[in-house]
OpenMM code with the backbone's topology and positions (N, CA, C; nanometers):
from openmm import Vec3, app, unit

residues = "UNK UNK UNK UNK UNK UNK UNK UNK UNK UNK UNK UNK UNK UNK UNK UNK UNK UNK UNK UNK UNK UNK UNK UNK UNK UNK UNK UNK UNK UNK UNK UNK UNK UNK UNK UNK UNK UNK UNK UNK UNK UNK UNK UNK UNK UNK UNK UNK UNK UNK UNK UNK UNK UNK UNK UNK UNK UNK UNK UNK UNK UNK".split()
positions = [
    Vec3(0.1545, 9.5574, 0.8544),
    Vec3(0.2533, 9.5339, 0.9593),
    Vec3(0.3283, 9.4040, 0.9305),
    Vec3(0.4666, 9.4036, 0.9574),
    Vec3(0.5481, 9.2839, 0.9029),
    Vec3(0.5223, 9.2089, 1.0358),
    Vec3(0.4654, 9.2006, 1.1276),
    Vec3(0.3844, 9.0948, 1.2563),
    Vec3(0.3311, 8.9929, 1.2077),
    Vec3(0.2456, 9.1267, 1.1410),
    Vec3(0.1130, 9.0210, 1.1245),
    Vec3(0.1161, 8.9203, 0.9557),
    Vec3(0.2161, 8.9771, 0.8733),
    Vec3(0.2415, 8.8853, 0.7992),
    Vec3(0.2944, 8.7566, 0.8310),
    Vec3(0.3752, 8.7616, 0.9551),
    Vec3(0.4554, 8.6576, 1.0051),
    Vec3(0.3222, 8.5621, 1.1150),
    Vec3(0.2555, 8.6407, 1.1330),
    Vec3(0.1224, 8.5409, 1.2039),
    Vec3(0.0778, 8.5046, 1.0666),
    Vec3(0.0196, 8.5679, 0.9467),
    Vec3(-0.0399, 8.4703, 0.8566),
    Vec3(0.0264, 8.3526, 0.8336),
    Vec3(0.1761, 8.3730, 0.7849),
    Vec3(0.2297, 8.3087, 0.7601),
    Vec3(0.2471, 8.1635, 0.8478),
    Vec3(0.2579, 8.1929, 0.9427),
    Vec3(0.1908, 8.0618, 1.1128),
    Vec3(0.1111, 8.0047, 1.0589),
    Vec3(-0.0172, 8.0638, 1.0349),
    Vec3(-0.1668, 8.0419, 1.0566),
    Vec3(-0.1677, 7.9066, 0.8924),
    Vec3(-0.0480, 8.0154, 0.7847),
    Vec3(-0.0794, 7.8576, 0.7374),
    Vec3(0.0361, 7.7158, 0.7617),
    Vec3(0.1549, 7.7554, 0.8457),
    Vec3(0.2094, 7.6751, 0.8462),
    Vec3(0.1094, 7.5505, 0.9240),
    Vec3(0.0943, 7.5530, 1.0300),
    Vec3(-0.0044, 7.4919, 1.0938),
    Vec3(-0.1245, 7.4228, 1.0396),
    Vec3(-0.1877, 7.5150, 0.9135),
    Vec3(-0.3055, 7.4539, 0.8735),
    Vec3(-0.2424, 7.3445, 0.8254),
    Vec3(-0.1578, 7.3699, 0.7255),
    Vec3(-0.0678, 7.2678, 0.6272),
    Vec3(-0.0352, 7.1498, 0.7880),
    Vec3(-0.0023, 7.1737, 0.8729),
    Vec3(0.0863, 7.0584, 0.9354),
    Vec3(-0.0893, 6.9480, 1.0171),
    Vec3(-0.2310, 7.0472, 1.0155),
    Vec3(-0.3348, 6.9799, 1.0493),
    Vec3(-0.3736, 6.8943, 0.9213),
    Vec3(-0.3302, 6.9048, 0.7903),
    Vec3(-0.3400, 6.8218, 0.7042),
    Vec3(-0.2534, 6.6875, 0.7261),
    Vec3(-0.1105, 6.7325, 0.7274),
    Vec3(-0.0399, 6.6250, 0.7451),
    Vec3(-0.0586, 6.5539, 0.8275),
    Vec3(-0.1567, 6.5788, 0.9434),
    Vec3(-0.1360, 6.5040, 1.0913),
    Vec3(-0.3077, 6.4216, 1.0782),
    Vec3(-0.4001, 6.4669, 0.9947),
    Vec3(-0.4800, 6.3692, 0.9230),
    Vec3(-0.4373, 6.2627, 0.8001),
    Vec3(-0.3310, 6.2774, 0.7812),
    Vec3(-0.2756, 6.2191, 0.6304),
    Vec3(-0.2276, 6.0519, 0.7380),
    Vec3(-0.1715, 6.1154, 0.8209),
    Vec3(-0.1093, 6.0262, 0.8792),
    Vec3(-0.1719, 5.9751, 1.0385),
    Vec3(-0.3023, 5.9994, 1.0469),
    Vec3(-0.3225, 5.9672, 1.1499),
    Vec3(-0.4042, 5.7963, 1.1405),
    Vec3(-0.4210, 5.7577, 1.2646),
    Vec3(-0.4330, 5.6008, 1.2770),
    Vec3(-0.6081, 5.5935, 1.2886),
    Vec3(-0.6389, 5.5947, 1.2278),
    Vec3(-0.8348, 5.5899, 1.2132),
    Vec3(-0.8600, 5.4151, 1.2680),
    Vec3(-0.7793, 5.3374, 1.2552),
    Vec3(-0.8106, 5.1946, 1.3288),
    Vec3(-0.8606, 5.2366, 1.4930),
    Vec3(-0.8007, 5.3122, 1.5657),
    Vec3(-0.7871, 5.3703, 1.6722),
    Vec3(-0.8437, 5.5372, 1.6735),
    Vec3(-0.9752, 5.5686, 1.6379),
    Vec3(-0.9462, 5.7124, 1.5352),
    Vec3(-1.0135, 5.7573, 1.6459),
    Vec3(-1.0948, 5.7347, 1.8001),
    Vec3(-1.1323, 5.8234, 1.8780),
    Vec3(-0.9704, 5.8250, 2.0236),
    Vec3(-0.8654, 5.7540, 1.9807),
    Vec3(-0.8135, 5.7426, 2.0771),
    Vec3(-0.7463, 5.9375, 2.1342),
    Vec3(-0.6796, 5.9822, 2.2419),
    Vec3(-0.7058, 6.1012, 2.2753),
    Vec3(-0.5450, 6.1110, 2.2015),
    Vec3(-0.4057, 6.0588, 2.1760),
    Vec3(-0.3633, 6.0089, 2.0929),
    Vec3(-0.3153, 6.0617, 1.9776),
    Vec3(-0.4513, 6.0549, 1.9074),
    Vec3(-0.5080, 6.1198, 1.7867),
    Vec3(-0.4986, 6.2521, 1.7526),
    Vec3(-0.6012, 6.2312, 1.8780),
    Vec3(-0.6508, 6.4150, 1.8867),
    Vec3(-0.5460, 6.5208, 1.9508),
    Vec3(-0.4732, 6.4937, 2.0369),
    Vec3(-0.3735, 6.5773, 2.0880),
    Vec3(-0.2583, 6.6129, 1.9859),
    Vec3(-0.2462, 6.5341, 1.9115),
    Vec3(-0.1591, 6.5805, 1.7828),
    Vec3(-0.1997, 6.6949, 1.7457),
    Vec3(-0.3275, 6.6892, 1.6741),
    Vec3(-0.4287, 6.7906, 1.5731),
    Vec3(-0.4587, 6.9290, 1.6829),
    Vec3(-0.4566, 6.8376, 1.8244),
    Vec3(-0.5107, 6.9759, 1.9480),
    Vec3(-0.4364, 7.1042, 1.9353),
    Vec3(-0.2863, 7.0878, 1.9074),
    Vec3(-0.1857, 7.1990, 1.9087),
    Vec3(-0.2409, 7.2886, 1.8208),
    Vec3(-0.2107, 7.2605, 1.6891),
    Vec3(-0.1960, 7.3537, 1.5977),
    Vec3(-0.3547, 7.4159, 1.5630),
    Vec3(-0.4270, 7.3667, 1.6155),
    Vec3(-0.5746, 7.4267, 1.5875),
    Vec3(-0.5750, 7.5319, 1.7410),
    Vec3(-0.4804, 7.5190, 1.8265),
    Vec3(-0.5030, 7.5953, 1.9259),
    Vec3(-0.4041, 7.7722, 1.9197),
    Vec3(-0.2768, 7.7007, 1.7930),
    Vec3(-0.1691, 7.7894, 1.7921),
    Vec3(-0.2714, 7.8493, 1.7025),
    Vec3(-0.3434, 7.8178, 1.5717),
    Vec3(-0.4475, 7.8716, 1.5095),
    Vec3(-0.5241, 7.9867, 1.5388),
    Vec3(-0.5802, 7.9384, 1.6502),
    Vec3(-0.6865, 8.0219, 1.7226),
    Vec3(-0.6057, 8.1507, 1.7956),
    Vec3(-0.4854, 8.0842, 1.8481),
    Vec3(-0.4202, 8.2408, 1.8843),
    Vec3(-0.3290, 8.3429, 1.7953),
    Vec3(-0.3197, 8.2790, 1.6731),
    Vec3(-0.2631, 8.3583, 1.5725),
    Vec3(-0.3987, 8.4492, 1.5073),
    Vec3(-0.5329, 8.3865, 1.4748),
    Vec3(-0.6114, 8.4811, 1.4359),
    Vec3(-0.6369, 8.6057, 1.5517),
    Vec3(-0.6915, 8.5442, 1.6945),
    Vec3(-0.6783, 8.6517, 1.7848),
    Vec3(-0.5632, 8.7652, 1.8120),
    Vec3(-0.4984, 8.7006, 1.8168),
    Vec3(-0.4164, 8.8225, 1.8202),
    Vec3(-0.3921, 8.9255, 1.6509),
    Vec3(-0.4018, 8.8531, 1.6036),
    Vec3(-0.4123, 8.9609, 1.4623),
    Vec3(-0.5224, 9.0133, 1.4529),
    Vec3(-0.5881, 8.9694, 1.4956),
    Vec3(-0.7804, 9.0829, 1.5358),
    Vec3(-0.7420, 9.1436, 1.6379),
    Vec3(-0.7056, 9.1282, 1.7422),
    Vec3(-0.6430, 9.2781, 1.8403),
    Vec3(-0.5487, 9.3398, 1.8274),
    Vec3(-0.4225, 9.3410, 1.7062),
    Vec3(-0.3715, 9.4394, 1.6463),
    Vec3(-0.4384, 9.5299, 1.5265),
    Vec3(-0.5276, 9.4350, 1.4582),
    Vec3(-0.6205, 9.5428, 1.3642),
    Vec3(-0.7163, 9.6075, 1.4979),
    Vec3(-0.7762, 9.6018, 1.5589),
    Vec3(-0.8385, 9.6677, 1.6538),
    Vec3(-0.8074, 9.7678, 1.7135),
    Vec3(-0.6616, 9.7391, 1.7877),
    Vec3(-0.5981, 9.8063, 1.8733),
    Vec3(-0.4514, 9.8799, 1.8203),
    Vec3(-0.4418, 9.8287, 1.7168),
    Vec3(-0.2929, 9.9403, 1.6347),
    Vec3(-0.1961, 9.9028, 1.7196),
    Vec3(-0.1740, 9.8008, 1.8001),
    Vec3(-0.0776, 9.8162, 1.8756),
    Vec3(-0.0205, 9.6572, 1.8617),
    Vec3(0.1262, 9.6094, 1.8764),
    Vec3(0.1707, 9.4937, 1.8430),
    Vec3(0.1850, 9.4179, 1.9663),
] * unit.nanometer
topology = app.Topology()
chain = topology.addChain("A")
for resn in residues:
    res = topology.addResidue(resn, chain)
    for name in ("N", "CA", "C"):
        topology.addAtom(name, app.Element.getBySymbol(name[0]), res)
């Protein structure tokens, strides 16, 4: 399905942008929330790009 290529394709834009957002994050300050709300997004857009591509292989339906 050309969907779900376009979710892989997400799944790594995102990974790639959780690299960059450790490349550049401030570890002097490394528990501040700051930090973490950067990295929070894309590990969350993550999680809903695999789910939903497991309930179109499941469910055949887009």
């Amino acid at each position: 399905m050309i969907s779900n290529k376009v979710r892989y394709l997400l799944i790594v834009i995102f990974g790639i942008l959780i690299i960059i957002e450790f490349i550049f994050m401030d570890y002097d300050n490394f528990w501040s929330w700051d930090n973490w709300l950067r990295i929070l997004a894309p590990v969350l857009m993550i999680i809903a790009m695999v789910s939903s591509i497991k309930h179109v292989n499941k469910h055949g339906e887009n």
